[in-house]
Every structure is written in C-alpha cells, then in structure tokens.
C-alpha positions in Angstrom: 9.1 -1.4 -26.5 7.5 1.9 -27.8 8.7 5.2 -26.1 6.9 8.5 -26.7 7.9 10.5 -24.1 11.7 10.9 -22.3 11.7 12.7 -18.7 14.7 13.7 -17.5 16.2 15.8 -14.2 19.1 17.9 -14.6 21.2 18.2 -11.4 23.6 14.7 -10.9 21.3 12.9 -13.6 21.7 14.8 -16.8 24.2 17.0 -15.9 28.0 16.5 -14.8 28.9 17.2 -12.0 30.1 20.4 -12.8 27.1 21.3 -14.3 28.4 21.0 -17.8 26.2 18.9 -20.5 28.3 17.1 -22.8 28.1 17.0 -26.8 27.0 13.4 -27.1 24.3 13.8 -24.9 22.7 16.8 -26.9 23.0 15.0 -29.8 21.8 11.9 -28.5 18.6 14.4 -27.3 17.7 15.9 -30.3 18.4 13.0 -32.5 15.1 11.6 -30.0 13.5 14.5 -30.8 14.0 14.1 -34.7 12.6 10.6 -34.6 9.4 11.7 -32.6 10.4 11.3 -29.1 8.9 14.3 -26.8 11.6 15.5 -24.3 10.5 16.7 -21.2 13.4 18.0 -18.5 11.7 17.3 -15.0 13.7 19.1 -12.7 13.9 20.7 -8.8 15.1 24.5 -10.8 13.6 27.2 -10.7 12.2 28.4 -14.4 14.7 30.7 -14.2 17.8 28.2 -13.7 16.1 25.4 -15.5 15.3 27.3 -18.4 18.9 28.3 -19.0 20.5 24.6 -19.1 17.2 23.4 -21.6 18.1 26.6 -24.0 21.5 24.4 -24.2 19.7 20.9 -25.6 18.4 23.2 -28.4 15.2 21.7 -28.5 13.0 24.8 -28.6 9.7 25.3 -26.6 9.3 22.4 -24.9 7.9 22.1 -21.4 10.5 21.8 -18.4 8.5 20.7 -15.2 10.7 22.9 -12.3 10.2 23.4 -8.8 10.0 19.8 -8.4 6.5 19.6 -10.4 5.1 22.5 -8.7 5.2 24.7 -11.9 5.2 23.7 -15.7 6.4 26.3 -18.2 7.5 26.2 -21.7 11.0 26.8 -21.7 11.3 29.5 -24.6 7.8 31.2 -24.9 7.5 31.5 -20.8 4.1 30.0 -21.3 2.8 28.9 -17.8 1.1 25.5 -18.2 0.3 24.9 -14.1 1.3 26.2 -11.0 0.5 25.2 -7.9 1.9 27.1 -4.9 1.7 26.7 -1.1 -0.8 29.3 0.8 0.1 32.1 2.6 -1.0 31.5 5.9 1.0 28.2 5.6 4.4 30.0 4.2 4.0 32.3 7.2 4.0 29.7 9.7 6.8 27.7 8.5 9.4 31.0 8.2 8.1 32.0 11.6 9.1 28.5 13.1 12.2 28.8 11.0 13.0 31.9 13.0 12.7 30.3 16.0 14.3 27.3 15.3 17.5 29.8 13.5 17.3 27.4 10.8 18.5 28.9 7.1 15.2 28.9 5.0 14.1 31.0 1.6 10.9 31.8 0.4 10.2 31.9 -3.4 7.8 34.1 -5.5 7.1 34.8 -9.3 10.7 32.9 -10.0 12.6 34.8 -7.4 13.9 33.3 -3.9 13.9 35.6 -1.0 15.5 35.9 2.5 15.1 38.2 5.2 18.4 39.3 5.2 21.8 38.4 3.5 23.5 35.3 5.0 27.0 33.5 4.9 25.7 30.4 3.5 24.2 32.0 0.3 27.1 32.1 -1.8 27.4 27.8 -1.4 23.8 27.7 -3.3 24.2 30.3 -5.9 25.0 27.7 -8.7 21.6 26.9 -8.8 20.2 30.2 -9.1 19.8 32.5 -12.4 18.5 35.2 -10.3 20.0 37.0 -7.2 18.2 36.6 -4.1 16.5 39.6 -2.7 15.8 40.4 0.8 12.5 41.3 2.6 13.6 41.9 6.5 11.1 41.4 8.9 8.5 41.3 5.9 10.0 37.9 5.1 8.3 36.2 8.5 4.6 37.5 6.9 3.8 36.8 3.3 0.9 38.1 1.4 1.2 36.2 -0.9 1.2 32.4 -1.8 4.9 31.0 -2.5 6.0 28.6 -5.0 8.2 26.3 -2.2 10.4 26.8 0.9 14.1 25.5 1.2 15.5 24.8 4.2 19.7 24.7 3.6 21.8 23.3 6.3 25.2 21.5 5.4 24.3 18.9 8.6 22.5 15.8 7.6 21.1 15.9 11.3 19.4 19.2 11.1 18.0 18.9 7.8 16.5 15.4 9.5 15.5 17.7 12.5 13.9 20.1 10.0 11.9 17.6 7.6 10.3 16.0 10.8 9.4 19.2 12.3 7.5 20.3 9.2 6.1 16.9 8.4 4.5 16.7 12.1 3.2 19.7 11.7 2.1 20.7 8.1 1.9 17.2 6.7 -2.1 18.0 5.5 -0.8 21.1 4.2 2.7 20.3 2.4 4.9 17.5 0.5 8.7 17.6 2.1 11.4 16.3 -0.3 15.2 15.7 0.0 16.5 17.0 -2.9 20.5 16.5 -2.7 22.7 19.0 -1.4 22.1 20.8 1.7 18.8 21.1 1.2 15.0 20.5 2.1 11.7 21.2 -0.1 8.6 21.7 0.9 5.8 22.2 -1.8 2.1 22.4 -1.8 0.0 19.0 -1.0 0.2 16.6 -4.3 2.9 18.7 -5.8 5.7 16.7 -7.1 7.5 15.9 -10.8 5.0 12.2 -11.4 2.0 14.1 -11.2 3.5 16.7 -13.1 4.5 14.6 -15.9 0.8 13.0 -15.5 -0.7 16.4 -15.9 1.1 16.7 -19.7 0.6 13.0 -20.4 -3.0 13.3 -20.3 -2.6 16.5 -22.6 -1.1 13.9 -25.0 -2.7 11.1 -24.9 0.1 9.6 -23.4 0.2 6.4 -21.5 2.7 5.3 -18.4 4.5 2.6 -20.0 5.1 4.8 -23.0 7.6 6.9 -20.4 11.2 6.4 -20.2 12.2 8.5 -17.0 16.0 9.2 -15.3 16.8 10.7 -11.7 19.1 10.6 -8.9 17.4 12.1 -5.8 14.3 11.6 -3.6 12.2 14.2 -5.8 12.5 12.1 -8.8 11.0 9.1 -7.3 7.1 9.4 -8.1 8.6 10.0 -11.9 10.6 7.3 -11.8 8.1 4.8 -10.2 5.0 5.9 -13.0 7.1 5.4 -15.7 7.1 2.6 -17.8 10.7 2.3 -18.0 12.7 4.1 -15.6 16.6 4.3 -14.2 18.1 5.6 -11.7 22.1 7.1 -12.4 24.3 4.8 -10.4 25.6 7.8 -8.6 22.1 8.2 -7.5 20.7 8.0 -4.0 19.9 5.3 -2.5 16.0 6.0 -2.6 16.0 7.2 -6.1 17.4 3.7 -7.4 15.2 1.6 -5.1 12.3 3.5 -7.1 14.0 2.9 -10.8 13.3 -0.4 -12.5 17.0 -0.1 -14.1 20.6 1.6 -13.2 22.5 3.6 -15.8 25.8 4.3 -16.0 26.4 8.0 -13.6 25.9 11.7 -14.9 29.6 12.3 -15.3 29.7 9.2 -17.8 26.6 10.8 -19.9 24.4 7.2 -18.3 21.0 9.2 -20.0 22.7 9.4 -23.5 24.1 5.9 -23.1 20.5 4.2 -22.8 18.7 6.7 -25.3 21.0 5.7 -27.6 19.9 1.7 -27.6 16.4 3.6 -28.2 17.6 5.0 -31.3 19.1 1.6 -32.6 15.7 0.0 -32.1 14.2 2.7 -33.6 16.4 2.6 -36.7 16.2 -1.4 -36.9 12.1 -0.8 -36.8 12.8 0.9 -39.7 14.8 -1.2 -41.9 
C-alpha cells in the first residue's frame, strides 16, 4: 500500500465542528508531509476562506483545490493553477430565475461573493467567508462577466430540492449542481468538480489513482472519493458521501483523518526498519 498523495475537504471532514483544527491532526499532516506525502486540501471555500484554514497546517505553498474543483490555487504564493468559471449568459439566466422564484442566491467573482442587495439570512453563512459580501443592485440580475459558481441558500430541505431540480432541467448541458451541506446549493461550470480537479494535478505529477488516499463528508466530495485509490468517508458524513468511500473513519470532531494517516505513518516507519 503506497500513498503519494492525501486529499482532504475541510468543512465536517477535517475540521470540527466548530471549525477548529486540532493539534494532532497538524502534526499528523506535516509529519506526512516530512516523509514525502503531497497534501492537497480539496475543498467547496472560496481561495479566500480556504486559504486561511491551510495557512494553519503549516505546510507552505501547496495547492488547495476550492470552489469545489472549479479553481486551483497555491495557497501561499496565490498562484492560479486552473480556473474554470460558468459563462455569463448562463449566470444571468439563473439570478434572473432566482428573482422570480424569490429564492436567496449569490454570485461570485475574482474571490468575492455578491448579492443584489443585503439580506437577513447573510449573517447564518458568514463563517464561511474571509471576505464581506458586496452588493450590485439591479446590476446583480446582468453579469458581464463569467462567475466562478452560484449558491442558492435556503434553510428548507424542500426548496433547496425545488431549486436543484429547476436548474438541473434547465441548465443541465450548461452546469454541475452539488449539495454541499448546510443550507446550500452549488452550481459550477460543466465537468467542474474536486475528482477532476485532483486529476488535473495528478497528471502534473505523475501520479496514479490508487496512489490517492482521499476523505469527505458531503455530495461534492464524491467524484474524489470514488477516483481514489483508497478513500473514506467521516462517519458523520452524508449518506452519499459514504456510499462513494471504500472505508468509514472515525467523525471530524474525533480527528477520523489524523486517526487513519497515522496507520500510514506506522507502515511507513516499519518499511523502514
């Protein structure tokens, strides 16, 4: 069993629930790092957000795959390794319907997420941002430019249902539609998600599937978990997300990632001796 690459999500998988990371998981990560391991956080951030929690592991410029594999950026340099972001036209016809429809939806671009106008349901998603959202009024319904994602955010499991259909029966050619975790829905450019992502930098080095050890909770880290080699869903996971992982670790708030990298490390050290 040779690993040479460890893909991890952040929200519920990697971090506690209170967004904390704990000692003995940093350690556990750099002491991966030390014995040749590339680490890779795979994650539904934005750069912004993401790149704050990967300064924690202290494992300099390594590449965090955010926006649920729409982007890939190195996490101290800024270094912009792919993008792919949804066209304009496309944008504007999904806010407009939005409109319509009165449901909550933001609009990102160049790492910043945008509204119309202020709303009472911001505040709930702020953890998640490392930016303030700005507002665009009517401006907001007509883009001119191309946007990284859309999220929907509704705290009713029947509207975000109501939402994903709407915009898978009439954008699927045009857009990938992902449940997240929270309140909230993604939609991303056609192909975007975290396994092609990750199969973007394994190419880049030389880097086969089996040679992946993966971890994720949520629907967005399914392609990830289902290239990889070896892969495990957190058992506070969704349901989806485990169906997907070959294995189950023990939940974020009971460091589950650390837990299993650590039996790497043993086999790593016995290799050795």
């Amino acid at each position: 069993m040779e690993i040479k690459l460890v893909a991890i999500d952040l929200d519920g998988t990697l971090l506690h629930d209170d967004m904390s990371i704990s000692s003995y998981s940093k350690n556990v990560l750099k002491k991966m790092q030390n014995a040749g391991i590339r680490i890779v956080v795979a994650t539904g951030r934005m750069f912004s957000a993401a790149r704050l929690k990967t300064a924690e592991l202290d494992l300099g410029d390594v590449p965090v795959i955010c926006y649920t594999g729409a982007w890939i950026m190195t996490n101290q340099s800024g270094k912009e390794l792919m993008k792919k972001e949804i066209p304009k036209d496309v944008v504007g016809k999904i806010v407009r319907a939005a409109r319509k429809n009165n449901w909550l939806a933001y609009t990102f671009y160049n790492d910043i997420s945008y509204l119309p106008k202020p709303h009472e349901r911001e505040k709930c998603y702020e953890k998640y941002r490392a930016e303030k959202t700005q507002y665009l009024g009517d401006d907001f319904y007509y883009p001119t430019e191309n946007s990284t994602r859309v999220i929907f955010a509704d705290s009713s499991e029947k509207v975000r249902k109501e939402i994903r259909t709407f915009i898978e029966e009439n954008f699927s050619s045009d857009v990938e539609v992902f449940f997240p975790g929270d309140d909230f829905v993604d939609v991303h450019r056609k192909g975007v998600s975290k396994g092609n992502a990750l199969s973007f930098l394994c190419e880049i080095w030389k880097i086969k599937p089996e040679e992946i050890a993966a971890f994720g909770n949520t629907e967005n880290d399914v392609s990830m978990l289902q290239m990889a080699g070896y892969s495990w869903a957190v058992s506070n996971a969704d349901d989806i997300a485990k169906k997907a992982a070959k294995y189950i670790c023990p939940s974020n708030n009971e460091d589950g990632v650390a837990q299993i990298l650590e039996t790497f490390l043993d086999k790593i050290k016995e290799s050795h001796i």
